[in-house]
C-alpha positions in Angstrom: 58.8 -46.4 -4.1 59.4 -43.1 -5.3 56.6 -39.9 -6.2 56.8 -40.5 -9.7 54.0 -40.5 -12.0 55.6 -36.9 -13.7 58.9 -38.4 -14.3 57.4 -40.1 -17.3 57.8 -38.4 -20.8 57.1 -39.4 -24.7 61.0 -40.2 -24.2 59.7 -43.6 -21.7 57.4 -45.1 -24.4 57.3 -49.0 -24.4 58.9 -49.1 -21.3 57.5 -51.1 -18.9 56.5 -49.8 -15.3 54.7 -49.9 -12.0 53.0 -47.2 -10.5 51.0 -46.8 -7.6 48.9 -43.7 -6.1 44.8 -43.5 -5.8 42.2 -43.3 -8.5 41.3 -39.5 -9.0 38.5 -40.2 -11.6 37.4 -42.7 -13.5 36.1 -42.5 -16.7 34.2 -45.9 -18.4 33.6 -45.3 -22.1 31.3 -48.6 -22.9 34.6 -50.3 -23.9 37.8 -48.6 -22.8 38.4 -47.7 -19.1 40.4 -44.4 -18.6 41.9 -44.0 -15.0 43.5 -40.3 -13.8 46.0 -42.3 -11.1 47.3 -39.6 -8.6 50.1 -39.6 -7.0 52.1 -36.2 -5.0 53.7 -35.4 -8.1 50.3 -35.1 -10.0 48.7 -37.1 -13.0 49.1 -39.6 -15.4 46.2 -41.5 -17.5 45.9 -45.6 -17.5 43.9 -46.8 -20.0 42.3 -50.9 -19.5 41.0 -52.4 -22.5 38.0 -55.1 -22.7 40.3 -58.3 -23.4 42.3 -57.2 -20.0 42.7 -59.2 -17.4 41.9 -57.1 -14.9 39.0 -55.3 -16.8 36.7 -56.3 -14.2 38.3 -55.7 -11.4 39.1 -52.0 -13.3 35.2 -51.9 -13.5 35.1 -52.1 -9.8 37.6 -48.9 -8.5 36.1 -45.6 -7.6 37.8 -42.6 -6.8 39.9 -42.2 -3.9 40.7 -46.3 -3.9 44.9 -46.8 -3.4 45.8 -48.9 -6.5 49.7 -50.6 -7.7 49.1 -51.3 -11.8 51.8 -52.3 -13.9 51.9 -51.7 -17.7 53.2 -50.4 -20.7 53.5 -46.7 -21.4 51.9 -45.5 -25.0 51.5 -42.6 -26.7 48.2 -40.8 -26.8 46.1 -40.5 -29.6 44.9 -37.1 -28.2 47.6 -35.0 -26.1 46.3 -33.3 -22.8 48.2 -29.9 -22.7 47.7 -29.2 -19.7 49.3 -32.5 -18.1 53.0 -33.0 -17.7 51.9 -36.7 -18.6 49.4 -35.4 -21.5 51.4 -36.9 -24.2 51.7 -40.8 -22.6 49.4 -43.4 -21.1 50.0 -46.6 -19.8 48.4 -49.7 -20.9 47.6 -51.4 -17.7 48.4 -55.2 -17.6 48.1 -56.1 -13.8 46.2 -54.4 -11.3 46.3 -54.6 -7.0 43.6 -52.8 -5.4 45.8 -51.7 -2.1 43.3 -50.4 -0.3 39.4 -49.2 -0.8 37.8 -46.1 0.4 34.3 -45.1 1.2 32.2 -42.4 -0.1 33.6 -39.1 0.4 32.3 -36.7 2.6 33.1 -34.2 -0.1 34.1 -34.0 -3.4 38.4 -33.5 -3.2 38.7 -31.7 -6.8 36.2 -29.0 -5.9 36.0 -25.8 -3.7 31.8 -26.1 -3.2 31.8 -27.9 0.6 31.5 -26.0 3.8 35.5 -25.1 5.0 34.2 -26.8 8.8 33.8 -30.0 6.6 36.8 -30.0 4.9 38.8 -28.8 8.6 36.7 -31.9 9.8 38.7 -34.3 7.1 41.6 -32.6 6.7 43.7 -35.3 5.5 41.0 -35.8 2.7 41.1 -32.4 1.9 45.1 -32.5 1.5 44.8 -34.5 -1.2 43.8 -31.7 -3.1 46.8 -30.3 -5.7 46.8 -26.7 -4.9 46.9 -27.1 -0.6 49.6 -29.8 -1.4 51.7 -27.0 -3.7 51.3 -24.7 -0.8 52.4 -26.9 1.7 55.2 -28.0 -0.6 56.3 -24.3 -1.3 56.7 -24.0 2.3 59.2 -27.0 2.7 60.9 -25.2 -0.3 61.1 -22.1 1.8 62.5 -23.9 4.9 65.6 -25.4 2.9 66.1 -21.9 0.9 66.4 -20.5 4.5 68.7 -23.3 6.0 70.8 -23.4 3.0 70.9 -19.1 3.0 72.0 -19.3 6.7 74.1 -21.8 7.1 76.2 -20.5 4.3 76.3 -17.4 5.9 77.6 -19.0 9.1 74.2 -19.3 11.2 73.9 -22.4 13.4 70.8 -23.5 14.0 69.7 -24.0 17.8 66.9 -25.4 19.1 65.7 -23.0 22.2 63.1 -24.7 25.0 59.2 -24.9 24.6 58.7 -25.4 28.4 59.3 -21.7 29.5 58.4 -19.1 32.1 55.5 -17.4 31.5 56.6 -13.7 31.3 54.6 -10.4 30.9 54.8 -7.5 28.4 53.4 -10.0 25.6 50.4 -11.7 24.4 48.6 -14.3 26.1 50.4 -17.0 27.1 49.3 -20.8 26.5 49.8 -22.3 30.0 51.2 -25.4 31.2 50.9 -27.0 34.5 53.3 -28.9 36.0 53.0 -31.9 37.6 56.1 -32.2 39.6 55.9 -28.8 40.8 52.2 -28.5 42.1 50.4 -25.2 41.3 53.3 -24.1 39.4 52.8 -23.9 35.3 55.7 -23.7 32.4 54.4 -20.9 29.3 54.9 -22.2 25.4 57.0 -19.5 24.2 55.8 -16.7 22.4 58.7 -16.2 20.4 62.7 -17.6 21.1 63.4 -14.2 22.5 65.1 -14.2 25.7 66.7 -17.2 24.8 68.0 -16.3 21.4 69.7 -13.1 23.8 71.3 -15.4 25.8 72.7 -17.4 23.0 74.2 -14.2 21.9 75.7 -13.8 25.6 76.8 -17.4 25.5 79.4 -16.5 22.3 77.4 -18.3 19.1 77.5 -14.5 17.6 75.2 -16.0 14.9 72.0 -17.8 15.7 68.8 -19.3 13.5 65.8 -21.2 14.3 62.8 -22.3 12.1 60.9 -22.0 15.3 57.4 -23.0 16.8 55.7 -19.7 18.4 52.7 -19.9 20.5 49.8 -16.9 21.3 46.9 -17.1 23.1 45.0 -14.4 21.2 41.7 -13.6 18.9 42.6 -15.0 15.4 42.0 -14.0 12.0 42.7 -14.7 8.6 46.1 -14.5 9.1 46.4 -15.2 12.4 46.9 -19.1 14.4 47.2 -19.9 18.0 51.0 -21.6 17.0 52.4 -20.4 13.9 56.2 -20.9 12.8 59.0 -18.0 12.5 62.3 -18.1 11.1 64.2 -16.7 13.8 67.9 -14.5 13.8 70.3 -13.2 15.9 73.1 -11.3 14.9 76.1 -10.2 17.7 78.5 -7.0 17.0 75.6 -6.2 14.2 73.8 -2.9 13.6 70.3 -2.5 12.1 72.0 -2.1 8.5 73.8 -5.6 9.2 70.9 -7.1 9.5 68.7 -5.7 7.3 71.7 -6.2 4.4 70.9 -10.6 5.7 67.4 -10.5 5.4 67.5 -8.8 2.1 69.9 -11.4 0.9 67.6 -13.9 2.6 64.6 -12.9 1.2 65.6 -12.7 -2.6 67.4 -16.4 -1.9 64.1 -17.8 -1.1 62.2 -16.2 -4.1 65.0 -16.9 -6.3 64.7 -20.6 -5.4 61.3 -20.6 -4.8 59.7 -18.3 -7.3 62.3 -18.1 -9.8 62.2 -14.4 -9.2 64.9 -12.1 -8.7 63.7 -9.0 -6.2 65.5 -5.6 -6.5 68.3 -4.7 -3.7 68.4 -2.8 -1.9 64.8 -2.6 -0.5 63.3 0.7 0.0 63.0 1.9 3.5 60.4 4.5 5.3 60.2 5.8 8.8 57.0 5.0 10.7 55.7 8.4 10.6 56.6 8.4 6.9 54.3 5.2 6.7 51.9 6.9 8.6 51.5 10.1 7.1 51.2 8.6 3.8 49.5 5.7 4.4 47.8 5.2 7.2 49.4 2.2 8.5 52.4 0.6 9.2 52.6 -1.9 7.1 51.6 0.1 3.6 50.7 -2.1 0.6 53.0 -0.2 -1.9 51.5 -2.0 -5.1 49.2 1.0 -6.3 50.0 4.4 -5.8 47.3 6.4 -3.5 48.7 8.6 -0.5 47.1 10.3 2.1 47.0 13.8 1.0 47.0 16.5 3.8 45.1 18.9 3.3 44.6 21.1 6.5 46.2 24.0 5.4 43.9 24.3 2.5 40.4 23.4 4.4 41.1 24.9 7.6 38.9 28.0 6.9 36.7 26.6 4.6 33.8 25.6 6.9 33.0 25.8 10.8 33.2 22.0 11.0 37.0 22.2 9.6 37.9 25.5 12.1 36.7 23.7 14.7 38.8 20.3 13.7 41.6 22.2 13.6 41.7 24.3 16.6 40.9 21.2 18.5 44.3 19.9 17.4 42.8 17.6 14.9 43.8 17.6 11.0 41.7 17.2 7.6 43.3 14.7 5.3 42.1 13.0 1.8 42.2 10.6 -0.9 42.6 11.9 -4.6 41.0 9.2 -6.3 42.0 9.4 -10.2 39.2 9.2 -12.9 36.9 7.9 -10.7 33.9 10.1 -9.7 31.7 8.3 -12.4 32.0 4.9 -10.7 30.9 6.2 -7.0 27.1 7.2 -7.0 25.8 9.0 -3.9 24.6 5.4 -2.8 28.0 3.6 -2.9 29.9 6.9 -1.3 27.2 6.4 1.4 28.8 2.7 1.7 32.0 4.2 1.8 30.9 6.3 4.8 29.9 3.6 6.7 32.9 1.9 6.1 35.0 4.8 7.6 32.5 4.5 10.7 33.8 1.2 11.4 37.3 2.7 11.9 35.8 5.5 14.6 35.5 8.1 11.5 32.7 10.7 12.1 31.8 10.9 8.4 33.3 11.1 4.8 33.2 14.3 3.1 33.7 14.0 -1.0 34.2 16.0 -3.9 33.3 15.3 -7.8 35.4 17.4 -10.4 34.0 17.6 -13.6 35.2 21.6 -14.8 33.4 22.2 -11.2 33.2 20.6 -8.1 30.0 18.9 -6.8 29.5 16.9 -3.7 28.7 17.3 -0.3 31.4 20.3 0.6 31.3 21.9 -2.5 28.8 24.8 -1.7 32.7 25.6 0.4 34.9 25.5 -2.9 35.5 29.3 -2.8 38.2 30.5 -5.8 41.2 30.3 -3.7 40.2 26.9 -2.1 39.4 25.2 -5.1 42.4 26.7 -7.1 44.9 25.4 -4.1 42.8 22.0 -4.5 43.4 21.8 -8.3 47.2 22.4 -8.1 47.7 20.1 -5.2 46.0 17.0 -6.9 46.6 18.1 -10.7 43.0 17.4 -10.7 42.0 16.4 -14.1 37.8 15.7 -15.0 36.3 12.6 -13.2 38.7 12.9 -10.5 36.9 12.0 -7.0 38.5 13.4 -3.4 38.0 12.0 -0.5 37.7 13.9 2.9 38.2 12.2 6.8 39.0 15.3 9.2 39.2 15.0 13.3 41.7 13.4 15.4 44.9 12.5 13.8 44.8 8.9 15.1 41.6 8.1 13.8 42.0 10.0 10.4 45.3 8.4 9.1 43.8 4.9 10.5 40.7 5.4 8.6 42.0 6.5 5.4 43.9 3.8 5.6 41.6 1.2 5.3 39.7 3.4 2.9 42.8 2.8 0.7 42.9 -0.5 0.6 39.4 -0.9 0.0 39.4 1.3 -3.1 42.1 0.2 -4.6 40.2 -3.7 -4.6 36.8 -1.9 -5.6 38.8 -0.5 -8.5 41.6 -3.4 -9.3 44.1 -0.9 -8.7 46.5 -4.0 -7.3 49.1 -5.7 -8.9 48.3 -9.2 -7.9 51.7 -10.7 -9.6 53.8 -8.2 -8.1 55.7 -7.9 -5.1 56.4 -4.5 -3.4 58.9 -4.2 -0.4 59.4 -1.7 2.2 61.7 -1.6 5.5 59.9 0.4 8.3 62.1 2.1 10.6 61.9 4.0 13.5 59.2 2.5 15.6 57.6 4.0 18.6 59.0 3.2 21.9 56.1 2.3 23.7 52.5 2.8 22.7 49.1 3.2 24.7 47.2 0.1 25.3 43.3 1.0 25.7 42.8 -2.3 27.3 45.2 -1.7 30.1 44.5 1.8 30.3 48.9 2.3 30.2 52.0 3.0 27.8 53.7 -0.5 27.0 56.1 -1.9 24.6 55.5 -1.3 21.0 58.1 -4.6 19.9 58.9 -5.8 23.2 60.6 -4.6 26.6 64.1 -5.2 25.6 64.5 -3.1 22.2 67.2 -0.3 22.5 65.7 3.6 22.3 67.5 5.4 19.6 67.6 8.5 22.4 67.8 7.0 26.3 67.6 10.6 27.7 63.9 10.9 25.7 62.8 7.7 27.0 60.1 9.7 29.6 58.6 11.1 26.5 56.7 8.2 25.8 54.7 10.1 23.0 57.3 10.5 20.9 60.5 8.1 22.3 61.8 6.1 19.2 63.2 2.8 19.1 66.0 0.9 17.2 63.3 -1.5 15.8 62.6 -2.1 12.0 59.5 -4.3 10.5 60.0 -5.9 6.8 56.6 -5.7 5.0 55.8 -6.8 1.5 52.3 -6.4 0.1 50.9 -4.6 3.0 51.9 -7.9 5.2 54.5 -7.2 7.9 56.7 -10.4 7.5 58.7 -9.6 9.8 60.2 -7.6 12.4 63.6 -7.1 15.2 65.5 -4.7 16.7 69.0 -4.3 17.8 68.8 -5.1 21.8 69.5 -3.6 25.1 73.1 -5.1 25.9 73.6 -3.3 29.3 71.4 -3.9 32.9 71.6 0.5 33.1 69.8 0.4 30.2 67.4 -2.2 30.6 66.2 -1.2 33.9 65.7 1.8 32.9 63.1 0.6 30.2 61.6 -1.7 32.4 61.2 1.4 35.0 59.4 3.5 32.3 57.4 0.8 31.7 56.2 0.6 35.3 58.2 -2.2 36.6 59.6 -2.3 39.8 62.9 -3.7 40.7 61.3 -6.9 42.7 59.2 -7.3 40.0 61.4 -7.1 37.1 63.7 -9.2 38.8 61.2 -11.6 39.0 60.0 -11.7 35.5 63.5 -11.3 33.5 66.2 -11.8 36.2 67.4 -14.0 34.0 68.2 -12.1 31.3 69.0 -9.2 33.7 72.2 -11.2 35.4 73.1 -12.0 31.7 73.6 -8.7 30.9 76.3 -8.1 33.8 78.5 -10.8 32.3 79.9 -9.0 28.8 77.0 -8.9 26.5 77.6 -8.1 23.0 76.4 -5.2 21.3 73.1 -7.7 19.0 70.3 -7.4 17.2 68.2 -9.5 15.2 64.8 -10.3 13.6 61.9 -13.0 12.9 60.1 -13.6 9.8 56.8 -15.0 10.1 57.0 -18.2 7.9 52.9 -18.8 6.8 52.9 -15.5 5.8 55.3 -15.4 3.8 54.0 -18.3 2.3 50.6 -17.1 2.0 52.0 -14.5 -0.1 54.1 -16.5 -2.5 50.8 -18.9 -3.0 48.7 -16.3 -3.4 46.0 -17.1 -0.8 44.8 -15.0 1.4 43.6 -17.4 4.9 46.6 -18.6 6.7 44.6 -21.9 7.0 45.6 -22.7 3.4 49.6 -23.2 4.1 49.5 -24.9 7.4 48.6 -28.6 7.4 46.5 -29.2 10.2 45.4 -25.3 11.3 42.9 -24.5 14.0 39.2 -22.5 13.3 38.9 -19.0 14.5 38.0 -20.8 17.9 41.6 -22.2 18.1 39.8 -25.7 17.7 40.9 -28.9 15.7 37.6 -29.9 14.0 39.8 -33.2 12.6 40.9 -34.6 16.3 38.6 -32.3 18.5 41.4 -30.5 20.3 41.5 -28.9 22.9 39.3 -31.8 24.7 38.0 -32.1 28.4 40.5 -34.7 30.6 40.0 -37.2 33.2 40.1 -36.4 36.8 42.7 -38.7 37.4 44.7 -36.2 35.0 43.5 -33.1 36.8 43.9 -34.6 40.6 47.8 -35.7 39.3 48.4 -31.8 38.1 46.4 -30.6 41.5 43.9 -28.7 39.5 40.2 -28.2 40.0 37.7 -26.7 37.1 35.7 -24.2 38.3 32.5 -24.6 37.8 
């Protein structure tokens, strides 16, 4: 039986059909019973008069029971608009009641229960139209990519999710084994290593809609296994592959969407993104750089000497016809909310003819004349002022951004702006471990080899896709030669046992004639987040986990017998 209550039109009137799906609502109007049947296609109405046969039994449904009717199809008296069906009904003749259903734990066409409930009864809360159009945009997806690729001479190759737990990553998800006592497999992080090997074993052009797993603290759009559509590319530059994901990317909103994007896509180096933005992944839908302004400020006050001749910068916001909506109270909001990203404090200026604000007793005549020009500043324009470390400034204007443009609906919400980031660091400094490691991963190519001890400022042949202030995706082209690669691993403070250990794998691979490659990995629930327009990653994956990586639905991950445990050789500790 095929999805299709939407197939039907004012063109199928008197014809005669069967449909089947579950009751949606039911509406008895002391005579006439109106049913909304539901099927994955949507709605059409059923109408069961008095002198029916099966009025009684009509009487009887409730929402959510599974039904098969069979009738005539009428037109309406009254046309629903907003149904594909709204012009037909279907006069119901016979009536099976396939299955019943009890009271729901929620209500399935409203947003008003608790989201732990609806996680609880997931497959209840699927029934809902707009989580089934997400989950259906993401099949659509999918096939855009696997038509895209394979057209483009990708074969798709299915790469192990039994692997060896490796370092320079996140967490890994272990395994143990049974055969092998004490000894554990890892659920791959990403295809990586394998997808370089492919390119060693000759396939040239790789793809794989492929299952990724991370042990590490989630967020909105964030899950412990998450899908990406994976590349590899041999004999290819970054400009070959950038030039397939463009052509990717506006394949899938063409078919998706019905949008055509604009090629080629805009690119900007990581300090560019930086500088400007505050982040690496810039949401390029409103127009609000970082301003520096250091050269201006630096002698205005003791507090911006002293910033400066510590090696730290002064940097601001030009907010446009603003000051009016920002009271001393809500910039004392926005101060706090700098705070949170290490700030020491937010400076501000009003300009109305004169500036007022808590710097402004500093606005001598060439300051504020240097400040005018600079920001064209026109009445009611607001600046905003983060100065000290360079780090924490650009980081915290950052987010300052963002948050003003939603305070102020500064963002395009049907508009999608992308941007290629290039020229990643080479390694960067991990708090945690107190030690310089991998920005992408260990096996990325340095654009300069013989500035590779520089870690500060080494660069790296590794490029990031972002759209909406999302990065959707990132690669690199890869280290094809063992000189190379040991030399990385070296810098990153392995030793030749140990890296032998970890990668010799990949290591002896790269003796054996491996290609010049690169590729890249787009992270497929974000994407689709985006072209739903939700923002919780929960919303386009079917059965997602809490932000406790927990199945409320099937109360995963669950405690095992000690049979189990005794057969794997493992012992919880208390």
């Amino acid at each position: 039986m095929k999805v299709n209550n939407v197939k039907y039109n004012i063109n199928n009137v008197d014809e005669e059909v069967t449909l089947k799906g579950w009751v949606n609502k039911k509406r008895d109007l002391g005579g006439l019973i109106f049913i909304d049947l539901r099927d994955r296609s949507g709605l059409i109405q059923l109408v069961i008069k008095p002198e029916s046969k099966v009025y009684e039994s009509a009487l009887t449904l409730k929402n959510e029971y599974v039904i098969e009717v069979t009738g005539k199809i009428v037109q309406r008296e009254k046309a629903n608009p907003n149904l594909k069906t709204g012009e037909i009904e279907v006069e119901v003749e016979d009536l099976i009641v396939l299955n019943k259903s009890e009271e729901l734990p929620f209500e399935i066409d409203k947003n008003n229960s608790l989201e732990d409930t609806r996680l609880k009864y997931r497959y209840l809360d699927l029934r809902r139209e707009s989580l089934q159009n997400n989950i259906i945009t993401k099949h659509k997806i999918m096939q855009s990519t696997r038509n895209y690729l394979n057209n483009n001479d990708f074969i798709e190759i299915e790469t192990p999710i039994l692997c060896k737990s490796t370092p320079e990553g996140a967490r890994d998800y272990l395994v143990p084994s049974r055969v092998n006592k004490g000894k554990f497999y890892a659920l791959p992080q990403s295809p990586q290593i394998y997808k370089q090997l492919l390119m060693a074993s000759g396939f040239e052009k790789y793809y794989q809609i492929a299952r990724c797993f991370r042990d590490e603290d989630l967020r909105a759009d964030r899950q412990p296994e998450f899908t990406q559509i994976d590349l590899e590319m041999s004999f290819a530059d970054e400009n070959d592959i950038m030039a397939l994901t463009e052509g990717l990317l506006a394949s899938i909103f063409k078919d998706v969407k019905g949008i055509n994007i604009s090629l080629p896509i805009n690119r900007m180096t990581y300090d560019e993104a930086i500088n400007l933005y505050g982040s690496d992944k810039p949401d390029l839908r409103f127009d609000m750089p970082i301003e520096d302004v250091t050269s201006i400020l630096k002698d205005a006050a003791p507090m911006f000497t002293e910033t400066v001749n510590n090696g730290g910068i002064i940097n601001g916001l030009i907010v446009k016809d603003a000051a009016d909506k920002y009271s001393r109270k809500d910039i004392d909001k926005l101060t706090d909310f700098v705070k949170i990203y290490k700030a020491s404090g937010l400076a501000f200026l009003k300009y109305n003819e004169e500036f007022t604000g808590s710097i402004a007793k500093f606005m001598t005549g060439d300051i504020t004349s240097s400040l005018k020009e600079k920001f064209n500043l026109q009445n009611n324009d607001l600046i905003l002022i983060i100065f000290g470390n360079k780090k924490i400034v650009k980081n915290a204007l950052g987010f300052l951004r963002l948050k003003l443009a939603k305070d102020l609906n500064l963002i395009k919400e049907n508009e999608y702006k992308f941007v290629w980031i290039t020229d990643f660091p080479m390694f960067e400094y991990s708090e945690e471990d107190e030690r310089y490691i991998a920005c992408h991963h260990p096996f990325t190519e340095p654009k300069d080899l013989n500035n590779l001890s520089d870690k500060e400022n080494a660069k790296a042949r590794a490029y990031d896709i972002v759209l909406n202030g999302y990065e959707i995706g990132g690669g690199s082209i890869r280290i094809n030669n063992p000189e190379m690669q040991e030399k990385v691993l070296e810098e990153l403070g392995f030793t030749k046992e140990r890296a032998q250990d970890s990668f010799g794998f990949l290591l002896d691979a790269l003796k054996y004639g491996m290609p010049p490659e690169g590729g890249l990995a787009l992270g497929l629930e974000r994407l689709t987040m985006i072209l739903c327009g939700t923002e919780n990653i929960r919303d386009v994956i079917a059965f997602p986990k809490t932000a406790s990586a927990s199945c409320l639905m099937s109360g995963a991950p669950n405690t095992v017998s000690t049979e189990s445990l005794d057969e794997l050789n493992i012992k919880i500790k208390e």
